[in-house]
KOLDREN-170403 format. One line per 3 residues: number of its first residue (from 0); their letters; for each residue x, y, z of C-alpha. Coordinates in steps of 0.1 Angstrom, whole numbers, plus 5000, padded with zeros to 4 digits. Layout:
BEGIN
NUM> a> X/Y/Z  ... .
This chain:
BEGIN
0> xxx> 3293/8822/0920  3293/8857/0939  3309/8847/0973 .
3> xxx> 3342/8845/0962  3348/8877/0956  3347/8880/0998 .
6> xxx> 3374/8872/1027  3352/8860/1056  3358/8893/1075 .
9> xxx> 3342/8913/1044  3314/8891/1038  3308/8895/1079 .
12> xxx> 3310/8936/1076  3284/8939/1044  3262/8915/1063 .
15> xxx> 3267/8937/1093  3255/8967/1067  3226/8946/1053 .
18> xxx> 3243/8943/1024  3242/8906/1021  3224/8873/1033 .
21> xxx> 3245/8848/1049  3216/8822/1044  3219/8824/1007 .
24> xxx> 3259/8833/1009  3254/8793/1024  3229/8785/0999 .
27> xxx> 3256/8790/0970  3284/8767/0988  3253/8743/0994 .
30> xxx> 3243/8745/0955  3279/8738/0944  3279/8705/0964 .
33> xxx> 3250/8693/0952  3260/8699/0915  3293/8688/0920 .
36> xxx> 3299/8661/0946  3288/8633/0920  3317/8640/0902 .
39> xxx> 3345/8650/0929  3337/8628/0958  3349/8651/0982 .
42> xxx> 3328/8647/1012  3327/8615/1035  3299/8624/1055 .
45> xxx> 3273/8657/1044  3239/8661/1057  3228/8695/1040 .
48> xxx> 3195/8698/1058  3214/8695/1092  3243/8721/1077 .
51> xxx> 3212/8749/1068  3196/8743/1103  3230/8749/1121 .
54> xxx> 3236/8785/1099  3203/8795/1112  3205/8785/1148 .
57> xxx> 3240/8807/1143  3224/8836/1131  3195/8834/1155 .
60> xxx> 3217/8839/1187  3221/8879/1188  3251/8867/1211 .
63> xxx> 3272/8854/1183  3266/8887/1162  3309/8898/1158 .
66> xxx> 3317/8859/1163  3348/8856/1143  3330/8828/1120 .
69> xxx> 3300/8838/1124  3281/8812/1101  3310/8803/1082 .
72> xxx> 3304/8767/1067  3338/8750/1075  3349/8711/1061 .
75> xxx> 3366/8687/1086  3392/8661/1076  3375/8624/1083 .
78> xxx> 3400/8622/1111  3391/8645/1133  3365/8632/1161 .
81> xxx> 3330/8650/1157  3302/8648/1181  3272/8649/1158 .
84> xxx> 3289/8625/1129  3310/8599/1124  3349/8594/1119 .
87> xxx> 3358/8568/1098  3393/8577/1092  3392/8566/1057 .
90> xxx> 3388/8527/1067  3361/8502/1064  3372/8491/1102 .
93> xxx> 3359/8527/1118  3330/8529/1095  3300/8547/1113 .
96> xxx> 3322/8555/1144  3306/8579/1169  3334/8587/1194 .
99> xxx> 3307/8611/1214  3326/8644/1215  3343/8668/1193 .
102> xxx> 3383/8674/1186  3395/8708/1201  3400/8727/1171 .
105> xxx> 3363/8714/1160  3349/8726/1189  3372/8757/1186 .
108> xxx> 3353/8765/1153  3314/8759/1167  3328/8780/1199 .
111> xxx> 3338/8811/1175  3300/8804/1154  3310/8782/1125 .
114> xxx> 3290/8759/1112  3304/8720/1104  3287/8710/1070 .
117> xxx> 3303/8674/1073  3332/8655/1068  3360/8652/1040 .
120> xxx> 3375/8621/1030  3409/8612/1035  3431/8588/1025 .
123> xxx> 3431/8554/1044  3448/8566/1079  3456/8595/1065 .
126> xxx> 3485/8578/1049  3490/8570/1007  3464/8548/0998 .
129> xxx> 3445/8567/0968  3408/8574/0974  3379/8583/0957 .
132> xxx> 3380/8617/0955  3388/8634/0921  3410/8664/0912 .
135> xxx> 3384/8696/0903  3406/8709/0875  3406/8674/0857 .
138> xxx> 3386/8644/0873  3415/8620/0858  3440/8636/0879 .
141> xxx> 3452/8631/0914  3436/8658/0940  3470/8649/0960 .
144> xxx> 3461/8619/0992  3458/8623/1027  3442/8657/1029 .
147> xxx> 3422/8655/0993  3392/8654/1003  3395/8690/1020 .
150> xxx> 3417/8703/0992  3388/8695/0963  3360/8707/0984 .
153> xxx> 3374/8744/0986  3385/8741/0951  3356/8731/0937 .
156> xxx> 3335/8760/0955  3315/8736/0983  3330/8756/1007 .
159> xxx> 3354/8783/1020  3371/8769/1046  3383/8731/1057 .
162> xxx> 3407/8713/1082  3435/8692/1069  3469/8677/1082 .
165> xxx> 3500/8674/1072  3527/8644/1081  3548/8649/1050 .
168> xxx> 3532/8669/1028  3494/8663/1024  3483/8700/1028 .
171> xxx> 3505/8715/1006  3505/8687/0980  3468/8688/0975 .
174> xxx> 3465/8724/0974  3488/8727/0947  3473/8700/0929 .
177> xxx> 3439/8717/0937  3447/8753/0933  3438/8764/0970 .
180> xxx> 3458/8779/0998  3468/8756/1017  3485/8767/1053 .
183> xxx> 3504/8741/1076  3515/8761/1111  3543/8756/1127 .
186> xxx> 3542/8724/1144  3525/8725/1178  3506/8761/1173 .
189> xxx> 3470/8741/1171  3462/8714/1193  3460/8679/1181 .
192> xxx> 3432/8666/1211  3406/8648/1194  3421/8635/1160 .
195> xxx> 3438/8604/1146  3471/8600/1159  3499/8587/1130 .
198> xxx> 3534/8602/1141  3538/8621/1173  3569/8646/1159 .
201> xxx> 3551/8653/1127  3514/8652/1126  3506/8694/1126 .
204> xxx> 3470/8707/1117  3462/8728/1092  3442/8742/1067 .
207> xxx> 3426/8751/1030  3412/8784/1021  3406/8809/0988 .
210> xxx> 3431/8833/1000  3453/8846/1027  3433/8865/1050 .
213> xxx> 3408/8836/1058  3440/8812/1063  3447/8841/1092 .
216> xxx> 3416/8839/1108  3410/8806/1110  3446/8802/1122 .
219> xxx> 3438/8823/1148  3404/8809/1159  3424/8771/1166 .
222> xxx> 3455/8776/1174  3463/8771/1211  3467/8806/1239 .
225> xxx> 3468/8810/1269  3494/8806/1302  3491/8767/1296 .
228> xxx> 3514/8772/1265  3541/8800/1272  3561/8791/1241 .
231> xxx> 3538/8795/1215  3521/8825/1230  3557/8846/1234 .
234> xxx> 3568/8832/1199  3540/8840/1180  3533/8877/1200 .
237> xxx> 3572/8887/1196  3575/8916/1176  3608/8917/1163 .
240> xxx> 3605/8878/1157  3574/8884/1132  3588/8913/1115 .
243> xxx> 3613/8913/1082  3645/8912/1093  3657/8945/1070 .
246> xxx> 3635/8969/1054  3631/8946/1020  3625/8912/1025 .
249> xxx> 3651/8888/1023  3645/8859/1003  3663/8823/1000 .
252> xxx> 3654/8807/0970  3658/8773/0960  3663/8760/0924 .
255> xxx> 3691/8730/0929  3705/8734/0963  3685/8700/0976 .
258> xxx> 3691/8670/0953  3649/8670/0950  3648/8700/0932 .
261> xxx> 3669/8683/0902  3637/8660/0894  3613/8686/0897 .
264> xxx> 3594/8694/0857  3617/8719/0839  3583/8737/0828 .
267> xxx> 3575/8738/0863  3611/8750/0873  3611/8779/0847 .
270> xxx> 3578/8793/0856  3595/8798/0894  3625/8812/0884 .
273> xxx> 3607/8841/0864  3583/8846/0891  3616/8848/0917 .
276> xxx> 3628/8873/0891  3596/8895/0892  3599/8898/0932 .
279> xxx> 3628/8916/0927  3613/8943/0906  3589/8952/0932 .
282> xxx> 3619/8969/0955  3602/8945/0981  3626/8915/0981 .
285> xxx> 3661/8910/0979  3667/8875/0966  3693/8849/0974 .
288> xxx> 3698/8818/0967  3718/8800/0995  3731/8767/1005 .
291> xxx> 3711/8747/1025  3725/8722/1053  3739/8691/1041 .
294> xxx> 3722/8673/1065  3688/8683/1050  3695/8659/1015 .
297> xxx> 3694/8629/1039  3655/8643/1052  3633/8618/1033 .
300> xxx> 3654/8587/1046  3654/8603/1084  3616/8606/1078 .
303> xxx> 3606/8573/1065  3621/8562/1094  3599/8578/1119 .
306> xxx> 3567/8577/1096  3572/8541/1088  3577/8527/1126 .
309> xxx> 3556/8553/1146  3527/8536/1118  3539/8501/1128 .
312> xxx> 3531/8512/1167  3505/8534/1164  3484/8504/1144 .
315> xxx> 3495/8469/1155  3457/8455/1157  3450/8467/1120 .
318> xxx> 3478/8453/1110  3464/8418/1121  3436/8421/1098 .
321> xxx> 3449/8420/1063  3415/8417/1043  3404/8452/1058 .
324> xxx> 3435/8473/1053  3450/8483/1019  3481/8469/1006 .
327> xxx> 3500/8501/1006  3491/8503/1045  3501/8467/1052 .
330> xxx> 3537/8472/1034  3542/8502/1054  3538/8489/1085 .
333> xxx> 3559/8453/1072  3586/8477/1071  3583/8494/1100 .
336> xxx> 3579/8465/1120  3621/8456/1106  3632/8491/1122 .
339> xxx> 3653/8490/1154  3641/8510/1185  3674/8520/1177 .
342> xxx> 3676/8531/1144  3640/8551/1152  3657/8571/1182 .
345> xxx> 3685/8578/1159  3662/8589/1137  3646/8613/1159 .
348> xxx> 3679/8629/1173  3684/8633/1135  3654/8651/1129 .
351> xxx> 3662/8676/1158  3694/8680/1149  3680/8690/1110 .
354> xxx> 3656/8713/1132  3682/8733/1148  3702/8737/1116 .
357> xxx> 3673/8751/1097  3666/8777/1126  3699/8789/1125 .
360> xxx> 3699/8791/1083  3666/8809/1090  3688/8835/1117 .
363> xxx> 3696/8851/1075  3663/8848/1059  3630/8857/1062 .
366> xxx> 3617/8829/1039  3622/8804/1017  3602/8798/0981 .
369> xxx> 3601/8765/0966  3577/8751/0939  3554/8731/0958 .
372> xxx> 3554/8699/0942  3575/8688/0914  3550/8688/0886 .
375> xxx> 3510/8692/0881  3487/8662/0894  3497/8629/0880 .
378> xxx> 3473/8606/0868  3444/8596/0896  3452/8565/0912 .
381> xxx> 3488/8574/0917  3500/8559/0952  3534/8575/0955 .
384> xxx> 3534/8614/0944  3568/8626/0924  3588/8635/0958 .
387> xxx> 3592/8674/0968  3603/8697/0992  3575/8693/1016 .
390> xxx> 3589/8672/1039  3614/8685/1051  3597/8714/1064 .
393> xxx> 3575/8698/1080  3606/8676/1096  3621/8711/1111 .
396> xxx> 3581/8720/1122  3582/8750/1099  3554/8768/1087 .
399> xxx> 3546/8768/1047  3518/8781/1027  3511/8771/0995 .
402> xxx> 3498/8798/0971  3478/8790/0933  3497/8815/0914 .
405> xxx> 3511/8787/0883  3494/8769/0856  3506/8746/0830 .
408> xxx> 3489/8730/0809  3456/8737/0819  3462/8724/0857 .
411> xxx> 3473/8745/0887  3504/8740/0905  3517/8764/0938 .
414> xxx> 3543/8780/0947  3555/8770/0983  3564/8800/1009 .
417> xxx> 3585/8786/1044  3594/8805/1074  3610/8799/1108 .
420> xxx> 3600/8777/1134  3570/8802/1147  3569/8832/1121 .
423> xxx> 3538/8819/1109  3526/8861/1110  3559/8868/1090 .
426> xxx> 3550/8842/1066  3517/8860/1063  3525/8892/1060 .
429> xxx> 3552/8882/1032  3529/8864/1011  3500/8900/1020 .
432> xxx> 3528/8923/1007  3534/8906/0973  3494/8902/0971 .
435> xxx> 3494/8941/0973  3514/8942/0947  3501/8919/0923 .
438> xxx> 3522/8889/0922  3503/8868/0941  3465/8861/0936 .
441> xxx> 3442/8877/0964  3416/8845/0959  3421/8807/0941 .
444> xxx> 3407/8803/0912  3373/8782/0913  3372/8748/0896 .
């Protein structure tokens, strides 16, 4: 497969120069599905003949000629509401939905000239129940839950681009499992209008792609602008905020300073600690490896909590149909009907409170590296994954990219890059500069 070897922008400037087709750049991504989709099960909804007619309408309108993605086939999470296909959410109560318009990041994507070739599957709600698709570098492995469907689809070479999201950590989990970049934004950069609603202080939007630069761009093509969102826009356009704090970058790292990190494979752990090591030989990074706040060890309790009853609100009439929901749902929300009002605003206060304490560690450091999950992909079919890292910064609304630089084994696991509450351009310049260098790989590997 030849279109790998391209970032969106330099498979939009040779096309520009004649240099290349972006029908038959399509027609590859097309192929691979239809080779591979027996085996992975990674779309939900795909109607090729409709994808091929919507790349050529694209590239018929002379108006959508420097489009940022121009033609650009992009996957979308089975949660996200589409206009020309259904959203089933992952449940046999939506199936064949139509909800007769398009989410705002969807509509985001056909507005900058990218083409929807259909829909991934997700996990039942997006919560743990396994599904049906399979793990690219093994088919008896897990491709990770919620998001796997998006995760596989890039790994496997369908396609360059897909929509995920992340609650606790069901972009980055997949894409290590998967060997993709997976990018989740600080929380509130893309707008959530249009998609399945789970937890209001958690759900973010995000992303799989082959490498950094097209995680960028798309970033940039959804998230939200404008006067209507002052934050964001002065946030992510500060100078000073985005830039390294000293002229090497300082780096936290974290081996043992979170009780997680003591179950985490010891294979897995030594692979990160050499790679840690080989930052520092760069002169690009000066490494650290701090204390975290305490409060941060109590994260996966705080966030059960507000996962667990926010599911018990947000789907009360499922819940009265237990033949058509799985058991995992059904014991999730059991147990978040038994949570105080109470205990969830206690919750909440807790999670801001862990917010504030992260931004201020973050005053000292530009990022943090973590494995991104504990091991490789456990066996397919495994409800609960081994428990990371991942939560947590999704908790504090940070941003995190996962990056395929590890294998073990034979099966790909990432190494997990967190910034500050609205660096997301510090965290992608950090991971650009160490791509530069060599340490990190410019595209994912194809499965």
């Amino acid at each position: 497969m030849t279109n790998q070897r391209y970032t969106i922008q330099e498979a939009h400037e040779l096309y520009k120069k004649g240099e290349i087709d972006l029908i038959k750049w399509n027609f590859e991504f097309i192929e691979n599905c239809k080779t591979k989709e027996a085996k992975i099960n990674a779309w939900e909804y795909l109607d090729i003949a409709n994808w091929k007619k919507k790349v050529a309408e694209t590239l018929d309108d002379t108006g959508l000629v420097f489009d940022k993605l121009l033609a650009i086939p992009v996957g979308v999470k089975d949660i996200f509401n589409t206009i020309d296909m259904p959203t089933s959410m992952g449940s046999p109560i939506w199936e064949g939905f139509t909800p007769g318009n398009d989410a705002r990041v969807v509509h985001d994507i056909k507005f900058n000239g990218g083409v929807i070739a259909g829909k991934t599957i997700t996990a039942e709600f997006a919560v743990h129940a396994p599904n049906a698709t399979r793990n690219p570098w093994g088919q008896d492995k897990s491709p990770g839950t919620s998001s796997s469907g998006s995760a596989a689809a890039v790994s496997a070479g369908m396609i360059p681009l897909s929509l995920g999201t992340q609650t606790a950590g069901s972009i980055i989990r997949p894409a290590s499992y998967c060997g993709v970049f997976g990018y989740k934004p600080t929380f509130g950069t893309i707008p959530r209008t249009g998609m399945l609603k789970t937890t209001d202080t958690l759900d973010t939007v995000g992303l799989f792609a082959t490498n950094i630069d097209d995680c960028e761009l798309l970033f940039d093509v959804i998230r939200v602008k404008g006067l209507d969102y002052p934050i964001v826009n002065e946030k992510l356009s500060n100078v000073s905020l985005q830039s390294k704090l000293e002229k090497k970058w300082k780096v936290g790292v974290l081996i043992d300073q979170h009780p997680v990190l003591k179950n985490f494979n010891n294979e897995v752990m030594s692979d990160f600690k050499k790679l840690t090591l080989d930052l520092t030989q760069t002169n690009l990074a000066e490494i650290h490896y701090p204390k975290i706040p305490e409060l941060l060890y109590d994260a996966h309790r705080v966030q059960q909590v507000i996962y667990h009853k926010s599911l018990a609100y947000y789907f009360k009439k499922e819940f009265q149909n237990k033949t058509l929901i799985s058991s995992v749902m059904y014991d999730i929300v059991s147990e978040g009907n038994k949570i105080t009002l109470d205990e969830y605003k206690e919750a909440l206060n807790t999670q801001n409170h862990m917010t504030s304490l992260l931004d201020k560690f973050f005053e000292e450091y530009d990022v943090i590296l973590t494995p991104s999950t504990a091991n490789v992909a456990p066996d397919f079919n495994t409800a609960i994954d081994p428990p990371d890292t991942c939560l947590i910064w999704t908790m504090c609304g940070c941003p995190t990219i996962n990056i395929p630089v590890f294998e073990k084994a034979k099966l790909p696991f990432g190494l997990q890059v967190i910034a500050r509450k609205y660096c997301d351009y510090k965290l992608i310049n950090f991971i650009r500069d160490f791509t530069y260098a060599n340490l990190f790989p410019k595209f994912s590997k194809i499965s």
